[in-house]
C-alpha positions as CSV (number, residue, x, y, z in Angstrom):
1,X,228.3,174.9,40.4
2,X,227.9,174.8,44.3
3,X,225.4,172.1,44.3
4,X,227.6,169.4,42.7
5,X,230.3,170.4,45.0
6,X,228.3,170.1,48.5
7,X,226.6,167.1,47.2
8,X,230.2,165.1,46.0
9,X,231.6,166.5,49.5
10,X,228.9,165.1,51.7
11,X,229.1,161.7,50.2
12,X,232.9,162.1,50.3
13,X,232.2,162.8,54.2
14,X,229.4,159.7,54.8
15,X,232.1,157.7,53.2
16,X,234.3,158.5,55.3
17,X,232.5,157.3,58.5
18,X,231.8,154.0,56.7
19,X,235.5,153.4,55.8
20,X,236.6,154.5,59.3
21,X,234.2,152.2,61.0
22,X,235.2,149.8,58.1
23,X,238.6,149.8,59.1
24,X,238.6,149.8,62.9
25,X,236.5,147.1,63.2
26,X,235.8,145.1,59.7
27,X,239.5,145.0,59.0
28,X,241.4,146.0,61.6
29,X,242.7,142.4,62.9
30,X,243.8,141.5,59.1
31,X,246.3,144.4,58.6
32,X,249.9,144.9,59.2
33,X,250.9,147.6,61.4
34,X,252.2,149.5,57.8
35,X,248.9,148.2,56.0
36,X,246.4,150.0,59.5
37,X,248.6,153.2,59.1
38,X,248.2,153.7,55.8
39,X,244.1,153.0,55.8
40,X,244.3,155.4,58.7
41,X,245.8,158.2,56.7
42,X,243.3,157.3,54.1
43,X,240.5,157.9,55.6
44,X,242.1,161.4,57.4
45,X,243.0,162.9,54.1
46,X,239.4,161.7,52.7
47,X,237.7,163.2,55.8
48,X,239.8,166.7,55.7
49,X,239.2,167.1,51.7
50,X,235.4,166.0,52.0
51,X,235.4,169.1,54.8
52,X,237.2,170.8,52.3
53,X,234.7,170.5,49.6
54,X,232.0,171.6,51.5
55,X,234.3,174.8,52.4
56,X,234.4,175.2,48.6
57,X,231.0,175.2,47.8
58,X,230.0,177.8,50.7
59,X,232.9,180.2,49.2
60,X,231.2,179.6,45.6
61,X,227.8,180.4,46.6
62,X,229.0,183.8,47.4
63,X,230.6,184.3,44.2
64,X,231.5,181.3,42.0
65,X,234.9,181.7,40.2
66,X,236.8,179.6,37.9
67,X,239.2,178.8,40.5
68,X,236.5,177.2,43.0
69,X,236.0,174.5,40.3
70,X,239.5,173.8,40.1
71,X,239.9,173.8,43.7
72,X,236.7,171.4,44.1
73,X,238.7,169.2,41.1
74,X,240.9,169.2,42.5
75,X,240.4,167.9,46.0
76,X,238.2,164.9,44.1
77,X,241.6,163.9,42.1
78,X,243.4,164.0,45.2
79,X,240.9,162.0,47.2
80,X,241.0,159.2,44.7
81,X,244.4,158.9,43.9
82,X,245.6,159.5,47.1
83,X,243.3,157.9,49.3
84,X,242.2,155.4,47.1
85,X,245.7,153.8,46.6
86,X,246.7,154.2,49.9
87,X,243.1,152.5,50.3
88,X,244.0,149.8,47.8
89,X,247.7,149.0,49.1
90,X,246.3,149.1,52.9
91,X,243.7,145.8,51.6
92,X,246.4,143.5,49.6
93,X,246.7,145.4,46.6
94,X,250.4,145.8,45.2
95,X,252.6,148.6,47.1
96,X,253.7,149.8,43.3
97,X,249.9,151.9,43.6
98,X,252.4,154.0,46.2
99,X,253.9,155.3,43.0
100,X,250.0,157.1,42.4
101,X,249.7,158.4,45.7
102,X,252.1,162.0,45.5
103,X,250.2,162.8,42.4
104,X,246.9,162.5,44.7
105,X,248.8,164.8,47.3
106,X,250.1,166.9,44.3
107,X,245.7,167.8,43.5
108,X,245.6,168.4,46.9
109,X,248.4,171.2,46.9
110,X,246.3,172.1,43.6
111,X,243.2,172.4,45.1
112,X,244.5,174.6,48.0
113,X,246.2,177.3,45.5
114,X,243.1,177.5,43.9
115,X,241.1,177.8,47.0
116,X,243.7,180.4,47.8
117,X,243.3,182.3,44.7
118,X,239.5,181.7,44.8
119,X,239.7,184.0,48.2
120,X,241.6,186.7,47.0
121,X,238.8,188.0,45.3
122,X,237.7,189.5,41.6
123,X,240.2,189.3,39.4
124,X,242.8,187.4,40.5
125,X,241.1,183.6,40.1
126,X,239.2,184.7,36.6
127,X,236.2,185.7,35.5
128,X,232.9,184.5,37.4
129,X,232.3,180.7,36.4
């Protein structure tokens, strides 16, 4: 289970360089003050939940449970619906995407209870995955 997690988290983290560097100097002079905060946050939440991922598949490698694969989920969901509209409304698209973005903060409240749970130890986040 690790293995997909590290791997999907250390893209998530390269990507995150590329957007930043995307957005501070590809696109930068072309936003609103509104559009640069919210490709800002963007790439924050992206860079804190890639970190997070990588978190997630240390913890499973020393004893994967059910929860660590809702946790890592999780934090994917929340990356693409919260980032990615935030992403999208920062570069034109229509501000109704704002609508997705609490349910991309919602998987990240997810992924933190199971992370949570996942650290609590046997028998509280299931059996073994």
């Amino acid at each position: 289970m690790r293995g997909w997690i590290a791997v999907v988290g250390a893209v998530l983290g390269g990507l995150t360089v590329v957007f930043g560097a995307f957005g501070a100097h590809g696109v930068k002079d072309r936003l609103s003050v509104e559009q640069a905060a919210w490709f800002e946050k963007a790439v924050h939440y992206q860079g804190l939940h890639a970190l997070a991922l990588l978190v997630v598949a240390l913890a499973a490698g020393r004893g994967a449970r059910r929860a660590h694969g809702v946790a890592a989920v999780a934090f994917l969901v929340g990356v693409v619906l919260f980032s990615g509209s935030l992403y999208a409304m920062a570069l034109g698209g229509p501000r109704v995407l704002g609508a997705v973005t609490p349910f991309g903060g919602t998987a990240f409240l997810v992924g933190w209870g199971a992370l949570a749970l996942a650290a609590r130890g046997p028998g509280v986040a299931g059996p073994e995955a």
